[in-house]
N, CA, C and O atoms as a GROMACS GRO file, in nm:
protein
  528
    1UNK      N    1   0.423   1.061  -2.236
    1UNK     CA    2   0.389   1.007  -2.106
    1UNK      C    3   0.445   1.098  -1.996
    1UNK      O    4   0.555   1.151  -2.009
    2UNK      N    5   0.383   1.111  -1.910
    2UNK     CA    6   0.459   1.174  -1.782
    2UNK      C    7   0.543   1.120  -1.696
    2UNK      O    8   0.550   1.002  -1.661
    3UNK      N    9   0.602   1.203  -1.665
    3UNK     CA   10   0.746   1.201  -1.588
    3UNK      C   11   0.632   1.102  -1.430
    3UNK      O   12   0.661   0.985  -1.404
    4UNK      N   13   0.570   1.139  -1.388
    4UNK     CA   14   0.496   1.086  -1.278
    4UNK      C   15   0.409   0.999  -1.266
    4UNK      O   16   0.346   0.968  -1.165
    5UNK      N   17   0.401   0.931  -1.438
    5UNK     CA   18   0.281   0.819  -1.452
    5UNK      C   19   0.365   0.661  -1.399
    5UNK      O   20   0.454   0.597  -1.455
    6UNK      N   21   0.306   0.644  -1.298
    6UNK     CA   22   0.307   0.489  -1.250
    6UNK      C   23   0.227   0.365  -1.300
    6UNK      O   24   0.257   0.246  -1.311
    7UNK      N   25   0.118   0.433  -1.327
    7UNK     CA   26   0.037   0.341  -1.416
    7UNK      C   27  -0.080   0.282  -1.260
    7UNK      O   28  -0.128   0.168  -1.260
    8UNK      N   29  -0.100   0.366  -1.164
    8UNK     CA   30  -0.121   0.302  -1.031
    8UNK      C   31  -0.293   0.331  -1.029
    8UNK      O   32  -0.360   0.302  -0.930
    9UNK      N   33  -0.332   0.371  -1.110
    9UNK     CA   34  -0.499   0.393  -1.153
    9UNK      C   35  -0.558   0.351  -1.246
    9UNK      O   36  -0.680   0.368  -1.256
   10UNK      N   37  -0.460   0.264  -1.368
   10UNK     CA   38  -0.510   0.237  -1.472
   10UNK      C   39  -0.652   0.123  -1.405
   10UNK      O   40  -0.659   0.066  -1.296
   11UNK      N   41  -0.730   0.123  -1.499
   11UNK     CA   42  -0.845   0.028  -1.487
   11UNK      C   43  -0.962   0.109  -1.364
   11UNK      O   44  -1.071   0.057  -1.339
   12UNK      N   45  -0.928   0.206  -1.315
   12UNK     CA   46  -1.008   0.276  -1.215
   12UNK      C   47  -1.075   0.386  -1.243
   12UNK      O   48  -1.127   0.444  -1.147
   13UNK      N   49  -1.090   0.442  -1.372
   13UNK     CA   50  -1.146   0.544  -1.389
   13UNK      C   51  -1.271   0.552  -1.385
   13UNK      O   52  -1.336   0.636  -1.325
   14UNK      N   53  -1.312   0.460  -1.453
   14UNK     CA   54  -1.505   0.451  -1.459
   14UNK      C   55  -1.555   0.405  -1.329
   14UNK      O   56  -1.676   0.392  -1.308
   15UNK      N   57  -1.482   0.385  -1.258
   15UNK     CA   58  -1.501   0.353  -1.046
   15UNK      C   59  -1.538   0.478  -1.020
   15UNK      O   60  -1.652   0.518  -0.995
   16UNK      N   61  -1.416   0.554  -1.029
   16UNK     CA   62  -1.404   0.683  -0.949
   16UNK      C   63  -1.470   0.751  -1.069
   16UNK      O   64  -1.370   0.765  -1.140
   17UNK      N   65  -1.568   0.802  -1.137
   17UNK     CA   66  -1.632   0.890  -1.191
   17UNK      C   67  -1.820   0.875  -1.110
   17UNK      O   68  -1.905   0.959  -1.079
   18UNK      N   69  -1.810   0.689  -1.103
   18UNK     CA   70  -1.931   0.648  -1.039
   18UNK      C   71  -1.947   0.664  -0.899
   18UNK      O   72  -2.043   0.719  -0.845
   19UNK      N   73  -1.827   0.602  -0.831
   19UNK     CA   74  -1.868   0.597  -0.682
   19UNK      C   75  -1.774   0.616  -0.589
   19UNK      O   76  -1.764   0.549  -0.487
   20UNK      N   77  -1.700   0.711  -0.622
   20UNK     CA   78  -1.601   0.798  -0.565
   20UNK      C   79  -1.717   0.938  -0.493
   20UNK      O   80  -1.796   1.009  -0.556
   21UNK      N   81  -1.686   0.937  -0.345
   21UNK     CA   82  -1.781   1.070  -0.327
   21UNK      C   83  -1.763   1.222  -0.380
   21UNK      O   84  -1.663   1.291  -0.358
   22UNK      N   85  -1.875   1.260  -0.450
   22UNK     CA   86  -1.846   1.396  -0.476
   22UNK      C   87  -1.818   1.478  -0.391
   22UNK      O   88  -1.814   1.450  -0.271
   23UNK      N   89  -1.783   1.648  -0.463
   23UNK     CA   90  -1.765   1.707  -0.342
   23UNK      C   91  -1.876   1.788  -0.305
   23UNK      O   92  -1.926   1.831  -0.410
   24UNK      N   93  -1.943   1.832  -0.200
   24UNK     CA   94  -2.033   1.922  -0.194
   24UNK      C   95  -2.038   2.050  -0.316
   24UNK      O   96  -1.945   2.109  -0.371
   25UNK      N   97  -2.182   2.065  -0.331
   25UNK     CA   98  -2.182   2.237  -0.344
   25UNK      C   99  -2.142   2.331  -0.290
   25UNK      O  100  -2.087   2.418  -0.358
   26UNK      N  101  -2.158   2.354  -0.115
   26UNK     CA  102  -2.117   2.459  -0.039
   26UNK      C  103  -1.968   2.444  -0.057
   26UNK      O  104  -1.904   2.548  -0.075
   27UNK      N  105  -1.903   2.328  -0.054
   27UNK     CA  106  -1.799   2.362  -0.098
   27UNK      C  107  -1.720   2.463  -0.217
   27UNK      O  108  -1.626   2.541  -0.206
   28UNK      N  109  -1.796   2.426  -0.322
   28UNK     CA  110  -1.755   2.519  -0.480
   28UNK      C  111  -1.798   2.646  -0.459
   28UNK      O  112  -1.733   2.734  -0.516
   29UNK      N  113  -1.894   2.680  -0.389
   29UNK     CA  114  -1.978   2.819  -0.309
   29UNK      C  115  -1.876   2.867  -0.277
   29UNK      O  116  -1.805   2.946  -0.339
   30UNK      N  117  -1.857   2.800  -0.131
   30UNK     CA  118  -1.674   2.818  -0.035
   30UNK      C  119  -1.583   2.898  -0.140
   30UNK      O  120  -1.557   3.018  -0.140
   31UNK      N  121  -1.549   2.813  -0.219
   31UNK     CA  122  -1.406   2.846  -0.335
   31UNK      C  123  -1.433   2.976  -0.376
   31UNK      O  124  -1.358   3.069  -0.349
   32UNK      N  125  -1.568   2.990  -0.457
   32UNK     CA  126  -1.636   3.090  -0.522
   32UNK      C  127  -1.640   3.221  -0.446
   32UNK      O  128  -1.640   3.321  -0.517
   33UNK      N  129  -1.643   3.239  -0.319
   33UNK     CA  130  -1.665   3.347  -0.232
   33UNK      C  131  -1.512   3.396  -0.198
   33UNK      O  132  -1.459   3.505  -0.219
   34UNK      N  133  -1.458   3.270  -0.134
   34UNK     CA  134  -1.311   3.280  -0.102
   34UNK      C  135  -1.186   3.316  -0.152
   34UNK      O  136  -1.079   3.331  -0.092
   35UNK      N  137  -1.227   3.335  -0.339
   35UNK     CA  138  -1.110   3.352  -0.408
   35UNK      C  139  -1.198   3.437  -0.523
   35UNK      O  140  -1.160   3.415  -0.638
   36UNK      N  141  -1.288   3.512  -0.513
   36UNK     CA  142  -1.371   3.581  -0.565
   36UNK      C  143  -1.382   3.555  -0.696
   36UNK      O  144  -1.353   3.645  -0.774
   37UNK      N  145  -1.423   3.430  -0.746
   37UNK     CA  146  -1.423   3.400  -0.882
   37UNK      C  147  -1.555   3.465  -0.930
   37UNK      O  148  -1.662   3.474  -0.870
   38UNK      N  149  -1.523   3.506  -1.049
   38UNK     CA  150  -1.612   3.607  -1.167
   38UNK      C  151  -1.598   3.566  -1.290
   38UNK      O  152  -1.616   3.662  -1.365
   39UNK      N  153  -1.566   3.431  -1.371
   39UNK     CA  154  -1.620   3.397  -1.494
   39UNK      C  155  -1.489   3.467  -1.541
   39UNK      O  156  -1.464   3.464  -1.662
   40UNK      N  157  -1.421   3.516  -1.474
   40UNK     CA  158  -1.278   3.536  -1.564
   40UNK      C  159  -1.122   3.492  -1.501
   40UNK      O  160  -1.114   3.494  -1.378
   41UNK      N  161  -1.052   3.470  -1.545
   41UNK     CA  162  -0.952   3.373  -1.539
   41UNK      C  163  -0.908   3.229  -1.596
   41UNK      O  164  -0.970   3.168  -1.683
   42UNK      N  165  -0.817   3.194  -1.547
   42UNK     CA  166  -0.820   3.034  -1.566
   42UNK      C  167  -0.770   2.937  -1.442
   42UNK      O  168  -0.681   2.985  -1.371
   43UNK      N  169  -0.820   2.800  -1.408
   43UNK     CA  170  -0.814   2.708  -1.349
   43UNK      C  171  -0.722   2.602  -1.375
   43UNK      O  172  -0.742   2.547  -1.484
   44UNK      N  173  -0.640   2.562  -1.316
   44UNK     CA  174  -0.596   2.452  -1.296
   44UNK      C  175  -0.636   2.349  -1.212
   44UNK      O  176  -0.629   2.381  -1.094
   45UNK      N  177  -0.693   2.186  -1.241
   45UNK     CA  178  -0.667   2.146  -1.138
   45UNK      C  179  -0.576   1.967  -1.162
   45UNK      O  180  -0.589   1.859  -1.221
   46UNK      N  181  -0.484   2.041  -1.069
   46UNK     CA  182  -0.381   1.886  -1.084
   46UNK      C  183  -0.442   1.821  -1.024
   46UNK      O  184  -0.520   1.857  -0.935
   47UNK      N  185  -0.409   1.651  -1.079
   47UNK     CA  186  -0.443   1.571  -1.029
   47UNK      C  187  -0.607   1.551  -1.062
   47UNK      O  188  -0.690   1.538  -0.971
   48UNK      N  189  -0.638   1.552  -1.191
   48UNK     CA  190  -0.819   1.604  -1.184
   48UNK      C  191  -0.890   1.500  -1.175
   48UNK      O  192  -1.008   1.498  -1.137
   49UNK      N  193  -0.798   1.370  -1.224
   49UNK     CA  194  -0.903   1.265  -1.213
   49UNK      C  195  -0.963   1.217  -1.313
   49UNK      O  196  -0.925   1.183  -1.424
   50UNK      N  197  -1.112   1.218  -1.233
   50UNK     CA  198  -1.221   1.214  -1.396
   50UNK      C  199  -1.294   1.363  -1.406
   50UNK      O  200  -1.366   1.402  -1.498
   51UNK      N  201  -1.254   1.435  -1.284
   51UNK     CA  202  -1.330   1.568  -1.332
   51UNK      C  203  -1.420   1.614  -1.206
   51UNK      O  204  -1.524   1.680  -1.207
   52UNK      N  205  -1.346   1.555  -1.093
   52UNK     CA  206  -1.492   1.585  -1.011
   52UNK      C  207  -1.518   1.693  -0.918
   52UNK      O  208  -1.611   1.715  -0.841
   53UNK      N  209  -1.340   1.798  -0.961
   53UNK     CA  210  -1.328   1.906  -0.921
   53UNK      C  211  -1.312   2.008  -1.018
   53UNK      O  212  -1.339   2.125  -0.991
   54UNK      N  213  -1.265   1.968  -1.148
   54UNK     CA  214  -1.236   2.043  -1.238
   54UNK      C  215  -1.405   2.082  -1.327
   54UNK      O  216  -1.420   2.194  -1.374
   55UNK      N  217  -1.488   2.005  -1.336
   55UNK     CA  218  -1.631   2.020  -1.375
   55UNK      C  219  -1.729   2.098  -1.299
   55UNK      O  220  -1.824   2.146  -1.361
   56UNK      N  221  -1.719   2.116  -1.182
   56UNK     CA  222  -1.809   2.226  -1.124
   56UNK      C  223  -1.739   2.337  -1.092
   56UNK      O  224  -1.786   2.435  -1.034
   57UNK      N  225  -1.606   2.321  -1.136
   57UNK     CA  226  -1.523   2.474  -1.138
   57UNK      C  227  -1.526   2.562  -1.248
   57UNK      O  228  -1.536   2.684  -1.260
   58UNK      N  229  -1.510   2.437  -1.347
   58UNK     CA  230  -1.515   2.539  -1.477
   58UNK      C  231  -1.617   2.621  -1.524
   58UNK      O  232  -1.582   2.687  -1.622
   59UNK      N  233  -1.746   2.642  -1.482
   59UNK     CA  234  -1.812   2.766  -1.489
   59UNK      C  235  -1.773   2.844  -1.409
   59UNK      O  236  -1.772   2.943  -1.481
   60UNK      N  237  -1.736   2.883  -1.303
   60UNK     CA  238  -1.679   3.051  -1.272
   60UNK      C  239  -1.528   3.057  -1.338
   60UNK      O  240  -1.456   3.138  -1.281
   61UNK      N  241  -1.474   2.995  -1.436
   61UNK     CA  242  -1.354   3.057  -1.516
   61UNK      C  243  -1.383   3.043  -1.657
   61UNK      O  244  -1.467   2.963  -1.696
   62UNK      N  245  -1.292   3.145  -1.764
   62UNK     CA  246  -1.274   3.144  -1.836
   62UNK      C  247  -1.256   3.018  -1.931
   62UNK      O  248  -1.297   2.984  -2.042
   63UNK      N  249  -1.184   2.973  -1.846
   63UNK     CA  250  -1.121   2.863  -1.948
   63UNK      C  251  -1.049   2.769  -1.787
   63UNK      O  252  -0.998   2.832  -1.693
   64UNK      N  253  -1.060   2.632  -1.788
   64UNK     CA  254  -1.015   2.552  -1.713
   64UNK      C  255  -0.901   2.415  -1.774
   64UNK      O  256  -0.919   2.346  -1.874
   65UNK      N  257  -0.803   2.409  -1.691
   65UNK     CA  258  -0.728   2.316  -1.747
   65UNK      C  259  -0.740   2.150  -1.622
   65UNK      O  260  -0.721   2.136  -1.501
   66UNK      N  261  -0.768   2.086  -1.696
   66UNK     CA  262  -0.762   1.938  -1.589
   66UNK      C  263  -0.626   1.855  -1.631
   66UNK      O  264  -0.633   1.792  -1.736
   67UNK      N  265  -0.546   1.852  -1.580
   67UNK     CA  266  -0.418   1.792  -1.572
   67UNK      C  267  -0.395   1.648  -1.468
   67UNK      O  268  -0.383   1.666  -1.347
   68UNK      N  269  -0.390   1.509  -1.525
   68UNK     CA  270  -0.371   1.426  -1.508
   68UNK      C  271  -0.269   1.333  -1.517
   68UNK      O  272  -0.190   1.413  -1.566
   69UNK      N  273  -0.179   1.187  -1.506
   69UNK     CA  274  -0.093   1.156  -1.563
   69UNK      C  275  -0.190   0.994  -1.579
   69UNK      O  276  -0.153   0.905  -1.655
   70UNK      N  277  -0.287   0.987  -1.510
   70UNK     CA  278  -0.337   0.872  -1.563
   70UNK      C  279  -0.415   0.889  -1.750
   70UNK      O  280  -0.482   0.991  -1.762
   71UNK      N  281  -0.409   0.828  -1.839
   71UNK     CA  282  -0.457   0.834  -1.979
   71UNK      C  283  -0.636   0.829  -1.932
   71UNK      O  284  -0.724   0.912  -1.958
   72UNK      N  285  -0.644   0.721  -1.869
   72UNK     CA  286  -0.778   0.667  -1.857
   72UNK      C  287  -0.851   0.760  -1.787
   72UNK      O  288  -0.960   0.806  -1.821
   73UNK      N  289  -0.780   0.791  -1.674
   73UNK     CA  290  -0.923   0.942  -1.605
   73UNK      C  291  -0.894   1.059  -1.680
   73UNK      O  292  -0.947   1.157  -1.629
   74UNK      N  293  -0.824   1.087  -1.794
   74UNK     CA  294  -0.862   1.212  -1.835
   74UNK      C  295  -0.980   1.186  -1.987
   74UNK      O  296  -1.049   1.262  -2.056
   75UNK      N  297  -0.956   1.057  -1.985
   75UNK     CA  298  -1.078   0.996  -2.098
   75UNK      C  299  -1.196   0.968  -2.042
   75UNK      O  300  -1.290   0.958  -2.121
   76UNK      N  301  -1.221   0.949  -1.903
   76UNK     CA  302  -1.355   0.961  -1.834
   76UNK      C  303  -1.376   1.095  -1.798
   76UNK      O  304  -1.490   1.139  -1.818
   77UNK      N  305  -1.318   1.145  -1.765
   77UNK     CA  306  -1.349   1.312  -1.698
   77UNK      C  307  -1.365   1.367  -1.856
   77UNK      O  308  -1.473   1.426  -1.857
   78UNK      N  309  -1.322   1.371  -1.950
   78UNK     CA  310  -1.435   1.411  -2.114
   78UNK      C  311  -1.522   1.355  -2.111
   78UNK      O  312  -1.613   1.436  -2.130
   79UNK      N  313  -1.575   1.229  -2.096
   79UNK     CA  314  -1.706   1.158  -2.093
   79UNK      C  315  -1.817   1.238  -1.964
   79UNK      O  316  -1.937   1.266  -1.972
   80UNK      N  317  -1.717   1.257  -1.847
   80UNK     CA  318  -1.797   1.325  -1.749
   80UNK      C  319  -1.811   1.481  -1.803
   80UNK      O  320  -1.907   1.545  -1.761
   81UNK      N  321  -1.750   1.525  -1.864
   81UNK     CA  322  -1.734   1.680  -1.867
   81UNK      C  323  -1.872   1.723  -1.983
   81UNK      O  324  -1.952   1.816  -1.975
   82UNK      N  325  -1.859   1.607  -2.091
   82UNK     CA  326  -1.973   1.605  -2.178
   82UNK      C  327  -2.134   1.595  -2.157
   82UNK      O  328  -2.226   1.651  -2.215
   83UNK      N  329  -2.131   1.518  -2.069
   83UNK     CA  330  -2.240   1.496  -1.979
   83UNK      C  331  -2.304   1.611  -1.900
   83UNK      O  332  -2.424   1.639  -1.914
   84UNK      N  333  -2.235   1.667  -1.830
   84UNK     CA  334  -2.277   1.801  -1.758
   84UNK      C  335  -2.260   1.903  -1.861
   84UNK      O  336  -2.296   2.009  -1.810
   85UNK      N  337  -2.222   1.923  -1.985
   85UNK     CA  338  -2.212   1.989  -2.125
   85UNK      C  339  -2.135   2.143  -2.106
   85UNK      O  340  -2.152   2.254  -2.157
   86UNK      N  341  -2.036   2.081  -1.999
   86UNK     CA  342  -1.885   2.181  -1.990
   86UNK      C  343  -1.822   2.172  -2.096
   86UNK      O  344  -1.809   2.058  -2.143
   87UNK      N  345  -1.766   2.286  -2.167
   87UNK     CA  346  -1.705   2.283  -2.283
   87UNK      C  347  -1.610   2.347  -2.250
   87UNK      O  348  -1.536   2.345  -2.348
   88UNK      N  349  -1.560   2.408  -2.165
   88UNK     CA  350  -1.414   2.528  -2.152
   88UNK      C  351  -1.342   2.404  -2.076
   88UNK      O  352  -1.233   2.459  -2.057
   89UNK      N  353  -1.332   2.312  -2.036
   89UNK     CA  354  -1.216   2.275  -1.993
   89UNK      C  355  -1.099   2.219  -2.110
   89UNK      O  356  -1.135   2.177  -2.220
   90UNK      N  357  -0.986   2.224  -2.077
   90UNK     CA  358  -0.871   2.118  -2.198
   90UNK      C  359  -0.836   2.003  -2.043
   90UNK      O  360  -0.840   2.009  -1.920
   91UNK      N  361  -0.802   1.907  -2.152
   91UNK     CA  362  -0.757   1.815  -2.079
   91UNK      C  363  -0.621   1.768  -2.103
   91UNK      O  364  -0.612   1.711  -2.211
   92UNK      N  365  -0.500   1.774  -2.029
   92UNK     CA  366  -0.352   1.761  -2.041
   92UNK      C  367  -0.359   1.647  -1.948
   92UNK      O  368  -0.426   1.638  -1.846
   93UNK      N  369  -0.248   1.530  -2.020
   93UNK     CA  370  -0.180   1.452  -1.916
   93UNK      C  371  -0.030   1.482  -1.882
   93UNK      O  372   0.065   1.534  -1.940
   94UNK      N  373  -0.056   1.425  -1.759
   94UNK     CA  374   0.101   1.525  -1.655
   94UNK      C  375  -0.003   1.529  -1.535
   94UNK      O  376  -0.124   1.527  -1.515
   95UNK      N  377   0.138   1.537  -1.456
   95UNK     CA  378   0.129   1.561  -1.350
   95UNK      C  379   0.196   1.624  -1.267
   95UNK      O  380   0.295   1.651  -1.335
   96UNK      N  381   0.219   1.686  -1.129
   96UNK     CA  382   0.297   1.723  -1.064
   96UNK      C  383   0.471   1.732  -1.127
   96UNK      O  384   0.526   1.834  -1.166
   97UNK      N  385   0.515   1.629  -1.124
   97UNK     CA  386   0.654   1.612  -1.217
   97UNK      C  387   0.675   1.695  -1.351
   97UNK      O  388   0.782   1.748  -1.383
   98UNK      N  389   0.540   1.697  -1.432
   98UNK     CA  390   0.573   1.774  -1.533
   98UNK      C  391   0.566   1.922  -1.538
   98UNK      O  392   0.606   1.980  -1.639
   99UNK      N  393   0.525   1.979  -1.452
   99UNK     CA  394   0.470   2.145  -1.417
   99UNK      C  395   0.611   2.207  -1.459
   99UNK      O  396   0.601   2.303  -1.535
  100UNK      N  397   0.724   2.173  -1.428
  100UNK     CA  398   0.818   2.267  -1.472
  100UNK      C  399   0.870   2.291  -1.652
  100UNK      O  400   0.910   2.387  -1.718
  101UNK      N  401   0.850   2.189  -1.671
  101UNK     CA  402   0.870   2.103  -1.834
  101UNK      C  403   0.741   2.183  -1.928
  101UNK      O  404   0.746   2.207  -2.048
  102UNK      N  405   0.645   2.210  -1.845
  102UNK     CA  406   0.510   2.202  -1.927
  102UNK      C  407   0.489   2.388  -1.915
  102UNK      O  408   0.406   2.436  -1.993
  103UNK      N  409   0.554   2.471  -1.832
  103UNK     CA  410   0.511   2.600  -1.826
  103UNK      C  411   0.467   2.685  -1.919
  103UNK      O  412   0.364   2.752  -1.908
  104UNK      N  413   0.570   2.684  -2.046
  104UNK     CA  414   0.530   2.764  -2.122
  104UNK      C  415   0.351   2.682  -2.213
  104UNK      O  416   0.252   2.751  -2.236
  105UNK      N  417   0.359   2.560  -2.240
  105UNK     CA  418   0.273   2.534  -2.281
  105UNK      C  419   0.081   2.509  -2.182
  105UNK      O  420  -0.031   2.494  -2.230
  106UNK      N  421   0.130   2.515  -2.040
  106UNK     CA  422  -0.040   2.568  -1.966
  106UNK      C  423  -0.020   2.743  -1.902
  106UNK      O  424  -0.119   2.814  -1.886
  107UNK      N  425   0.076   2.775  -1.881
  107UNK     CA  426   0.050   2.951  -1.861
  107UNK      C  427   0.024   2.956  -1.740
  107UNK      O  428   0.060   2.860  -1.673
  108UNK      N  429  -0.041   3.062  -1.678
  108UNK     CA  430  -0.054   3.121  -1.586
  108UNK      C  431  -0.208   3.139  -1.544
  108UNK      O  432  -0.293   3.182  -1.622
  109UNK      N  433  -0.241   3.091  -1.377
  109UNK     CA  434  -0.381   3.049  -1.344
  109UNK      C  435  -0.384   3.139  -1.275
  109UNK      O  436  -0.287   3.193  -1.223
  110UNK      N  437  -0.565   3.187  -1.259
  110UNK     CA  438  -0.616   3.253  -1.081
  110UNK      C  439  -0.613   3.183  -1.018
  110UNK      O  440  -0.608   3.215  -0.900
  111UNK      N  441  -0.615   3.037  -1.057
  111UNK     CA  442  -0.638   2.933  -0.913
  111UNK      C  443  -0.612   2.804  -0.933
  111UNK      O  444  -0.666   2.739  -1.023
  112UNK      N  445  -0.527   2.756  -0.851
  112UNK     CA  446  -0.484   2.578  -0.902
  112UNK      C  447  -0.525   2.507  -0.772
  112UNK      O  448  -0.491   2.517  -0.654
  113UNK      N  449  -0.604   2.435  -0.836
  113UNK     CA  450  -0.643   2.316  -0.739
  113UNK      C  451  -0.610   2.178  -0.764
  113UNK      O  452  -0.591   2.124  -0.873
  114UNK      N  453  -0.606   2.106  -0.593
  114UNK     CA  454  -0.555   1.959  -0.577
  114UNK      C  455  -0.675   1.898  -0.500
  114UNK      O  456  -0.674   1.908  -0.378
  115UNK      N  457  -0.751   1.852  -0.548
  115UNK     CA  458  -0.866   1.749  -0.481
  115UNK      C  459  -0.823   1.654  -0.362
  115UNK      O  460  -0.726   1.580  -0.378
  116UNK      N  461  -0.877   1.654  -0.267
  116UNK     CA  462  -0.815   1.577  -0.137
  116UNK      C  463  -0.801   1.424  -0.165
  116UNK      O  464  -0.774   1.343  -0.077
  117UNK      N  465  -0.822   1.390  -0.307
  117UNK     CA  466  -0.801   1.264  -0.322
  117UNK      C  467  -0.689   1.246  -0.396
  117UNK      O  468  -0.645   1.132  -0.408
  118UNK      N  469  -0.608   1.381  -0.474
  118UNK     CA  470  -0.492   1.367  -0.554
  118UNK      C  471  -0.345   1.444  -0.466
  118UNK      O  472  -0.236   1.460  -0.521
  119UNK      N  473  -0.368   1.472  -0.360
  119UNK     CA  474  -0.296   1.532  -0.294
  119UNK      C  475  -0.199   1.430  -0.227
  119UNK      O  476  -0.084   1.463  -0.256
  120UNK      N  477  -0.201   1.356  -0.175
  120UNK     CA  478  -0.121   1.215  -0.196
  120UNK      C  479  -0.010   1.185  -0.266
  120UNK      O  480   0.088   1.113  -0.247
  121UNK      N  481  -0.051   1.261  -0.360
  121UNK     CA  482   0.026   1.169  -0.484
  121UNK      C  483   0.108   1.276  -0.575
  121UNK      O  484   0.174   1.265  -0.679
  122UNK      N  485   0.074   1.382  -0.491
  122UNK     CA  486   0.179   1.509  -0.570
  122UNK      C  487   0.364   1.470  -0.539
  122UNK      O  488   0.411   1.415  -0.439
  123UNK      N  489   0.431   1.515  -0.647
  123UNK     CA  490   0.565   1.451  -0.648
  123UNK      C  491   0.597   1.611  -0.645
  123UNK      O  492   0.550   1.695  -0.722
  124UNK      N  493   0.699   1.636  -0.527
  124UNK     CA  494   0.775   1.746  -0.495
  124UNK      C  495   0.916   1.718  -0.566
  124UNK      O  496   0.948   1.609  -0.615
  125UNK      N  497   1.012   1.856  -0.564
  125UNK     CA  498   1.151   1.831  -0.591
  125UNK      C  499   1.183   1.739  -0.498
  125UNK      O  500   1.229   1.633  -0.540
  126UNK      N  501   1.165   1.759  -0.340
  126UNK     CA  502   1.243   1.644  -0.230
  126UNK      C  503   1.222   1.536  -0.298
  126UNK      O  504   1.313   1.469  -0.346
  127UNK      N  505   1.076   1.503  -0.310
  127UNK     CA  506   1.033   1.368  -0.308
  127UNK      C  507   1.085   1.270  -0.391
  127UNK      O  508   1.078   1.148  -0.379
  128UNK      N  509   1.151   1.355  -0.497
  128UNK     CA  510   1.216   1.301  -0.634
  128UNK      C  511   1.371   1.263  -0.615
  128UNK      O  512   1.428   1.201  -0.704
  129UNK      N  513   1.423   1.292  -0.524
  129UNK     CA  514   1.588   1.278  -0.439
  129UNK      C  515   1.598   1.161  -0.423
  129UNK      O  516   1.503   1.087  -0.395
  130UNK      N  517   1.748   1.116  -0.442
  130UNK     CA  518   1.724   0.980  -0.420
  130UNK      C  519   1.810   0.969  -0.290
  130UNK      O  520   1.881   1.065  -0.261
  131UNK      N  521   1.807   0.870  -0.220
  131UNK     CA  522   1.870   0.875  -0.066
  131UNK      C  523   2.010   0.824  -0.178
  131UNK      O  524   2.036   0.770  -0.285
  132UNK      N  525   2.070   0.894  -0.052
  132UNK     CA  526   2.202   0.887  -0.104
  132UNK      C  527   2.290   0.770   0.017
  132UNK      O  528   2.409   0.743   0.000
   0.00000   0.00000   0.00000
């Protein structure tokens, strides 16, 4: 289990795969131009969800990682990932909290992304302090 799982999405995954807004195309265009992706590298994206950033990314990389701490959206984002018949992504649970714990086992990315809907919820060293 992850160091960052609250359990604060369970029962929401098949919501947010349905009627959670996607993100544009010009957007993934955007990314694609902006960080000159070429079908080689690898992706991270924390916080992935069910996939709704990590699935139209993973064709311009090598290989894509979707990193979650909810169980349930990384079991819809395979159901979503299958569907659009993406096969390079892995799916890890963790989250933010675990990135230091987890290094040697996800490696080193061209590009890590946080979806404006998981950005919220990223746990920093501060954030983890306890008031004293």
């Amino acid at each position: 289990m992850s160091k960052s799982y609250r359990d604060n999405f369970k029962g929401t995954a098949w919501y947010y795969a349905r009627y959670r807004q996607a993100y544009p195309e010009p957007f993934f265009l955007h990314i694609t131009e902006r960080f000159h992706l070429d079908e080689t590298g690898r992706l991270l994206d924390l916080g992935c969800g069910t996939g709704q950033s990590a699935i139209p990314l993973a064709e311009r990389f090598e290989q894509a990682i979707g990193m979650d701490p909810e169980p349930e959206m990384l079991a819809e984002a395979k159901v979503q990932a299958r569907k659009a018949g993406v096969t390079t992504i892995t799916w890890i649970e963790g989250g933010s909290a675990d990135l230091e714990d987890m290094k040697a086992q996800i490696g080193i990315f061209k590009l890590v992304t946080m979806g404006s809907h998981s950005i919220g919820w990223i746990e920093t060293p501060s954030s983890r302090l306890s008031p004293k």
